[in-house]
TIMI-2910 file (N, C-alpha, C, CB; in pm, 1 decimal, decimal comma, always signed):
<rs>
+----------+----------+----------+----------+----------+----------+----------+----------+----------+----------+----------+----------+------+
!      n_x !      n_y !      n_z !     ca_x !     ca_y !     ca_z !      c_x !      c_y !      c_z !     cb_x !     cb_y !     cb_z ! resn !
+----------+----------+----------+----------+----------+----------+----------+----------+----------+----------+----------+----------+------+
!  -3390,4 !  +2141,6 !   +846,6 !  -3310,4 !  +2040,6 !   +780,9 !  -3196,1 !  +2109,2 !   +707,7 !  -3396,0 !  +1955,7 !   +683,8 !  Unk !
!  -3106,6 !  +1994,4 !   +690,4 !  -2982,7 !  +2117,4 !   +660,2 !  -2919,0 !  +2015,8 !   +493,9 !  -2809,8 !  +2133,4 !   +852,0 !  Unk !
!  -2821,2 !  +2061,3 !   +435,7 !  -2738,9 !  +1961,8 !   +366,2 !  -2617,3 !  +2013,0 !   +349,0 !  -2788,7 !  +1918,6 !   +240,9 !  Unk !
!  -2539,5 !  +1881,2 !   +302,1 !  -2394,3 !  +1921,5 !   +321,4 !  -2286,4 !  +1913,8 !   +203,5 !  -2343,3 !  +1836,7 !   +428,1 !  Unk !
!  -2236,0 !  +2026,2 !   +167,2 !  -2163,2 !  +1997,3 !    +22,4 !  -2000,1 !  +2032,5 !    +82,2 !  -2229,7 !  +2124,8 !   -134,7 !  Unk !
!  -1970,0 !  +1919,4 !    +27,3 !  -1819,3 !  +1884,7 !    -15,9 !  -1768,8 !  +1919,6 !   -149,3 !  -1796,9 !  +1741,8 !     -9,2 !  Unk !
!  -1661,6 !  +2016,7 !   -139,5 !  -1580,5 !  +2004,4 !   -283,2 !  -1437,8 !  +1953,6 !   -280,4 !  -1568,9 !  +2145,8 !   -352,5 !  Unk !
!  -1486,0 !  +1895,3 !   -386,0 !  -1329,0 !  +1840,1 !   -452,2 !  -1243,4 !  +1917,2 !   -522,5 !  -1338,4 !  +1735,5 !   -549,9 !  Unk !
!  -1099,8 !  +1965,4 !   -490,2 !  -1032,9 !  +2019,2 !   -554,4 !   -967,0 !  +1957,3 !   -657,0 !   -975,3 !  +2067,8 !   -490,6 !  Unk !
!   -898,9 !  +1976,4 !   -804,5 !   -886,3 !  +2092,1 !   -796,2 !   -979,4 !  +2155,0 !   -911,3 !   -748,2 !  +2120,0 !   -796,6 !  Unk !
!  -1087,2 !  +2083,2 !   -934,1 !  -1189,6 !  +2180,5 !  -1029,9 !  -1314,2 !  +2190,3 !   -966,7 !  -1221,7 !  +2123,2 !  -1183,3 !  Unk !
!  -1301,6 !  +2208,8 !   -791,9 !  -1439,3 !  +2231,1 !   -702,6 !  -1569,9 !  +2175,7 !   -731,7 !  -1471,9 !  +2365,0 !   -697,4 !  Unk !
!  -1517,5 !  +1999,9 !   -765,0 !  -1665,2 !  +1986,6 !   -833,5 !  -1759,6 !  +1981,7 !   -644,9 !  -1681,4 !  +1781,5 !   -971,2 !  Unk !
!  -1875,4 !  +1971,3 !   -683,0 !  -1963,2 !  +1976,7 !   -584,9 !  -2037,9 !  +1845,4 !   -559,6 !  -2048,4 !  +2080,4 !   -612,4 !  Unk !
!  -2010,1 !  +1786,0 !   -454,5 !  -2072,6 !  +1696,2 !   -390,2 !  -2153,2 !  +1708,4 !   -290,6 !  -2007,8 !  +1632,5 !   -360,9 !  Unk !
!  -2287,9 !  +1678,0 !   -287,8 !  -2448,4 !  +1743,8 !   -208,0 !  -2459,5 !  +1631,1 !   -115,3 !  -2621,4 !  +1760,5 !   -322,5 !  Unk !
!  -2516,7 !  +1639,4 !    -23,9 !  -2582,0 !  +1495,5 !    +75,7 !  -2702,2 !  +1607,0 !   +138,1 !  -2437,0 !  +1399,5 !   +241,9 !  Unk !
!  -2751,3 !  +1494,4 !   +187,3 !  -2911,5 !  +1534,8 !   +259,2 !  -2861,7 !  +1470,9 !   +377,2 !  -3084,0 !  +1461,2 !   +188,4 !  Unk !
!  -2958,5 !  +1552,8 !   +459,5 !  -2952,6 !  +1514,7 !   +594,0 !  -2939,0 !  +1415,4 !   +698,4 !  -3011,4 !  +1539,6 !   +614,4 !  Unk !
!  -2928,1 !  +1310,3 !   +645,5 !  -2926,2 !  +1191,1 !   +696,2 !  -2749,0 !  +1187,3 !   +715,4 !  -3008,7 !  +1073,3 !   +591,6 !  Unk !
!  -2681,7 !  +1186,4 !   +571,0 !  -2546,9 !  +1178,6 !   +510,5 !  -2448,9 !  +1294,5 !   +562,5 !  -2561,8 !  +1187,0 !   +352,4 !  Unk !
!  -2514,9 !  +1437,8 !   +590,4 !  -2485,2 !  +1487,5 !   +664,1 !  -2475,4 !  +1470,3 !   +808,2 !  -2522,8 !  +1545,8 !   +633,8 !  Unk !
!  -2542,7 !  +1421,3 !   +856,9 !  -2552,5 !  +1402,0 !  +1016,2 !  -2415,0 !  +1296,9 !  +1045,1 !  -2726,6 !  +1318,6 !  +1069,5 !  Unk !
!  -2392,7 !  +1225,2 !   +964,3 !  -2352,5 !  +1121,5 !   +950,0 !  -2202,4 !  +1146,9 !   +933,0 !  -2423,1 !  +1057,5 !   +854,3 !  Unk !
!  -2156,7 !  +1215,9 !   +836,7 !  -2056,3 !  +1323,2 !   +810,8 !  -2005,2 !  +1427,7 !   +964,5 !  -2138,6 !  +1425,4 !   +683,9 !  Unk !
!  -2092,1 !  +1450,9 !  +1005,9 !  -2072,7 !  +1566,1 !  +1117,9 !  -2031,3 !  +1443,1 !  +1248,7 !  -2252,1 !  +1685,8 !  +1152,5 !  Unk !
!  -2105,8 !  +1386,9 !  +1255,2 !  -2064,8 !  +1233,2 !  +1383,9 !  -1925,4 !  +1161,3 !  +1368,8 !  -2184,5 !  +1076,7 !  +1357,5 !  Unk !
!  -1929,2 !  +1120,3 !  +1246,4 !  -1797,7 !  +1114,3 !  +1212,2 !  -1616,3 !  +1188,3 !  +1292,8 !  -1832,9 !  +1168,8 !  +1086,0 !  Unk !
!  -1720,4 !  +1306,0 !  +1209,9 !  -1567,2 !  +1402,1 !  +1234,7 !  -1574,9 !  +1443,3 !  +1433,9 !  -1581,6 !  +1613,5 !  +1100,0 !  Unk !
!  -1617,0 !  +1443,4 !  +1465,2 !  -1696,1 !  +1420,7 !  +1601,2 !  -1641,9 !  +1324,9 !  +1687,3 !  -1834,9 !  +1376,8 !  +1580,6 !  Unk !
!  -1624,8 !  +1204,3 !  +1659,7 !  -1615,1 !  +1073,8 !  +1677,8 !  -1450,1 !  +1056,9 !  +1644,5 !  -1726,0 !   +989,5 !  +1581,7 !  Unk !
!  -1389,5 !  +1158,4 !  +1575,7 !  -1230,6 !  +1081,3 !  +1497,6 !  -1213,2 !   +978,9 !  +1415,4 !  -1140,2 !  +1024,6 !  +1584,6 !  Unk !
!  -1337,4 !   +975,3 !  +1346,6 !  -1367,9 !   +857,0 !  +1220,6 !  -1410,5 !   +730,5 !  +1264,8 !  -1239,0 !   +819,1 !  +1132,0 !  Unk !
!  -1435,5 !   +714,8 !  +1419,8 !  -1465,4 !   +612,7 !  +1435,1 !  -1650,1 !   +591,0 !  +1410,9 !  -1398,9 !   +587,0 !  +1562,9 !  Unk !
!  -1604,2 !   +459,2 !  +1323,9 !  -1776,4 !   +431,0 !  +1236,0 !  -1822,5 !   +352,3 !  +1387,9 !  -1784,0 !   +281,4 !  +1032,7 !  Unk !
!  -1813,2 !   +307,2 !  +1502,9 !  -1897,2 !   +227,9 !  +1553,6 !  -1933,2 !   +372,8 !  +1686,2 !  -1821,4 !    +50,2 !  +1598,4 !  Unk !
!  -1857,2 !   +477,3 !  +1723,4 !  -1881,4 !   +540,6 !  +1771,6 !  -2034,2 !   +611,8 !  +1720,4 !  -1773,6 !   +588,2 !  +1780,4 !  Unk !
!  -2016,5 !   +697,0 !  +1595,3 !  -2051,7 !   +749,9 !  +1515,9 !  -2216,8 !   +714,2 !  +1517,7 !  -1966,6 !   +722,5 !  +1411,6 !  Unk !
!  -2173,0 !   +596,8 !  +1502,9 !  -2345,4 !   +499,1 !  +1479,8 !  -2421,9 !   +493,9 !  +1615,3 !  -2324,1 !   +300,1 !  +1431,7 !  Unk !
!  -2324,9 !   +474,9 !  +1689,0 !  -2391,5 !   +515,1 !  +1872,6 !  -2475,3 !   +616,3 !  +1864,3 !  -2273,7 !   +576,1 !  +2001,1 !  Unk !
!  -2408,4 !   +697,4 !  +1835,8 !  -2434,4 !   +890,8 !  +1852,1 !  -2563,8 !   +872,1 !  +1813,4 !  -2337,3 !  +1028,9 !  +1733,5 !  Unk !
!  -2568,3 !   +835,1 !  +1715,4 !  -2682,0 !   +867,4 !  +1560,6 !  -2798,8 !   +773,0 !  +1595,3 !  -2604,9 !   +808,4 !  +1369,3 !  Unk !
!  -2784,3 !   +673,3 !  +1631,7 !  -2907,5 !   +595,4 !  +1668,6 !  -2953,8 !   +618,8 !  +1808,0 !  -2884,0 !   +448,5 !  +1652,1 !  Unk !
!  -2890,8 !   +679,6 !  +1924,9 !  -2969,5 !   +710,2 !  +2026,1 !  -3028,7 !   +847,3 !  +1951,1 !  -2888,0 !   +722,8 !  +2176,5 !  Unk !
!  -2978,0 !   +929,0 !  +1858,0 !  -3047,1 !  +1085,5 !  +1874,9 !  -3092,7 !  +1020,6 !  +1791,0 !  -2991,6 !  +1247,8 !  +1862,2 !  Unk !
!  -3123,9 !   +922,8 !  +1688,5 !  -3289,3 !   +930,1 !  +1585,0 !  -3387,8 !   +810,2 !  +1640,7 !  -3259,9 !   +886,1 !  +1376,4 !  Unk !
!  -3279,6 !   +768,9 !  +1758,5 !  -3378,5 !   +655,7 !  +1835,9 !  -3428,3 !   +520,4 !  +1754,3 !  -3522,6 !   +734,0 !  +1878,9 !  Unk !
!  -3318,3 !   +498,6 !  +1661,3 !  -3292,8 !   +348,7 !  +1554,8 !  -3194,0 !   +285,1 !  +1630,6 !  -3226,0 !   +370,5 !  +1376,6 !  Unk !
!  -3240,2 !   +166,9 !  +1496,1 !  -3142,7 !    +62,4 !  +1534,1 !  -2978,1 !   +104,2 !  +1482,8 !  -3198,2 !    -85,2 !  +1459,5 !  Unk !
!  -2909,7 !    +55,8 !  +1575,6 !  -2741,7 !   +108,4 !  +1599,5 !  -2681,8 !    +10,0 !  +1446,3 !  -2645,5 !    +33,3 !  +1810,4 !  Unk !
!  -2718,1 !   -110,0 !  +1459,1 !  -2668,8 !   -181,0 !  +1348,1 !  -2656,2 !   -135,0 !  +1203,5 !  -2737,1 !   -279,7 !  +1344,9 !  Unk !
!  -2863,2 !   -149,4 !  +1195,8 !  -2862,2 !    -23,3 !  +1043,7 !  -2775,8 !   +111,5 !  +1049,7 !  -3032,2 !    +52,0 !  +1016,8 !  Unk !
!  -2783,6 !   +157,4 !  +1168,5 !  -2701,3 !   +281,5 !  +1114,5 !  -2584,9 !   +271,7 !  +1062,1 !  -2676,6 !   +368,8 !  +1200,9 !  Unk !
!  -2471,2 !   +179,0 !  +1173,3 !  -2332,2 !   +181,8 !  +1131,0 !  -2352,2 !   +134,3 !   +943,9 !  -2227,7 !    +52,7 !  +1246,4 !  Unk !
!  -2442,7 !    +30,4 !   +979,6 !  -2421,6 !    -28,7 !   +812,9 !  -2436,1 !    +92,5 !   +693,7 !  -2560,6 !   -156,6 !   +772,7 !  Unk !
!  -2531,0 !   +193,8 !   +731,8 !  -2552,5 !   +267,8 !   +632,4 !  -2420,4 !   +346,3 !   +618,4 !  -2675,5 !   +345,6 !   +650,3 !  Unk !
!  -2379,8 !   +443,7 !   +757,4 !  -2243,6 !   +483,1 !   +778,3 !  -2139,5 !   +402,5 !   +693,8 !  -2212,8 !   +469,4 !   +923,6 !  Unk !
!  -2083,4 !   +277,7 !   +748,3 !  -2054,3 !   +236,1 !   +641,3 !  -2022,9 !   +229,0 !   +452,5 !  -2096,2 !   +203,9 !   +676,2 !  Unk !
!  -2154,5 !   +216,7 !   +426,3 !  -2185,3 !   +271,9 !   +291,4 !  -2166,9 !   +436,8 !   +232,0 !  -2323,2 !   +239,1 !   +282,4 !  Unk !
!  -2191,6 !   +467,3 !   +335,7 !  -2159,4 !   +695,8 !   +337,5 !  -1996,9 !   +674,8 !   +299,6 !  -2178,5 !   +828,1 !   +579,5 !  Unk !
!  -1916,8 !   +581,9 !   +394,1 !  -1745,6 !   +589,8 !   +402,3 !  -1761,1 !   +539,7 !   +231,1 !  -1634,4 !   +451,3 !   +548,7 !  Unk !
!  -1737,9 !   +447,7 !   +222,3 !  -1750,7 !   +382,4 !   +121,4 !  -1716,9 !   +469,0 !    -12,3 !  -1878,1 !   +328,4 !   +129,9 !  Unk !
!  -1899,7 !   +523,9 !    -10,4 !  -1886,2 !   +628,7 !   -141,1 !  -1787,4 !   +731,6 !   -151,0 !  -2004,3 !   +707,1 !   -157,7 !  Unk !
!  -1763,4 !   +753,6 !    +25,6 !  -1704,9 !   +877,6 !    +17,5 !  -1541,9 !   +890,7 !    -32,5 !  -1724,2 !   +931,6 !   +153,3 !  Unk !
!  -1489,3 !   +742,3 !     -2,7 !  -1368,8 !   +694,0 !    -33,7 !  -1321,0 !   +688,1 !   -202,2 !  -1372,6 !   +560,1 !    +30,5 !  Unk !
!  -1522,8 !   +604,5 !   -274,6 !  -1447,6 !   +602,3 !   -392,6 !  -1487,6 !   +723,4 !   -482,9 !  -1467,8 !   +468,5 !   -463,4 !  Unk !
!  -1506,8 !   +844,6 !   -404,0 !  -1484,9 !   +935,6 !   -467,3 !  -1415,4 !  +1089,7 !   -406,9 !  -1598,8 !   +937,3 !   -518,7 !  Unk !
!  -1314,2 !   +991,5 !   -354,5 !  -1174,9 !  +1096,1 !   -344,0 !  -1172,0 !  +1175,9 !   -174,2 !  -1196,1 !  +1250,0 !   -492,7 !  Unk !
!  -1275,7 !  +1184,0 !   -129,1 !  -1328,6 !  +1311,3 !    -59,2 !  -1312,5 !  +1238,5 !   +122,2 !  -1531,6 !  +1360,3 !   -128,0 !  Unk !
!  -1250,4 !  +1096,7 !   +142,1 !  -1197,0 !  +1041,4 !   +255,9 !  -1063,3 !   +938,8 !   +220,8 !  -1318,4 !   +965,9 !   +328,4 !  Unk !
!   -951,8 !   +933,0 !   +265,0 !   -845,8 !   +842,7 !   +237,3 !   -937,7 !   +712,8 !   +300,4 !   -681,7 !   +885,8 !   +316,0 !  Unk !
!   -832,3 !   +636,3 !   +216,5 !   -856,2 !   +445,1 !   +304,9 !   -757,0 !   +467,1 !   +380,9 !   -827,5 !   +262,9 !   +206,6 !  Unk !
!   -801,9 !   +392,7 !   +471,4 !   -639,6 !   +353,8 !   +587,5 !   -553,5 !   +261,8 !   +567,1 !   -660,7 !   +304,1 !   +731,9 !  Unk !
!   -472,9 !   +212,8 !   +579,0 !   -386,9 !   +137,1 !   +584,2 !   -412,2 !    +12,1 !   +624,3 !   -310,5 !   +182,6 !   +639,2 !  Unk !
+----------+----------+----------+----------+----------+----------+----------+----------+----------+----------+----------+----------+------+
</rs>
């Protein structure tokens, strides 16, 4: 199992995820941000439902937005 830290510049604070959030993170960037791709990926390799995943994905963007570490789009 692995986890994944993000820092924020410019006082490197440290942001941790567990493996799930990581996987999730890595599909992502994988994918070119696309969340419905992403959720494909992730629910055939943990063998879930595609829906819950995107939704959780979803929620990963989310946090990740309101704390600095992904832009919103336009």
């Amino acid at each position: 199992m692995g986890e994944l830290i993000l820092r924020l510049p410019p006082n490197d604070r440290p942001f941790i995820y567990e493996t799930d959030r990581t996987a999730m993170w890595i599909a992502l960037r994988q994918c070119d941000g696309n969340i419905e791709m992403a959720a494909h990926k992730i629910a055939i390799l943990w063998q879930a439902d595609e829906t819950a995943i995107r939704s959780e994905i979803e929620l990963a963007v989310s946090d990740w937005q309101n704390d600095g570490l992904l832009m919103r789009q336009a």
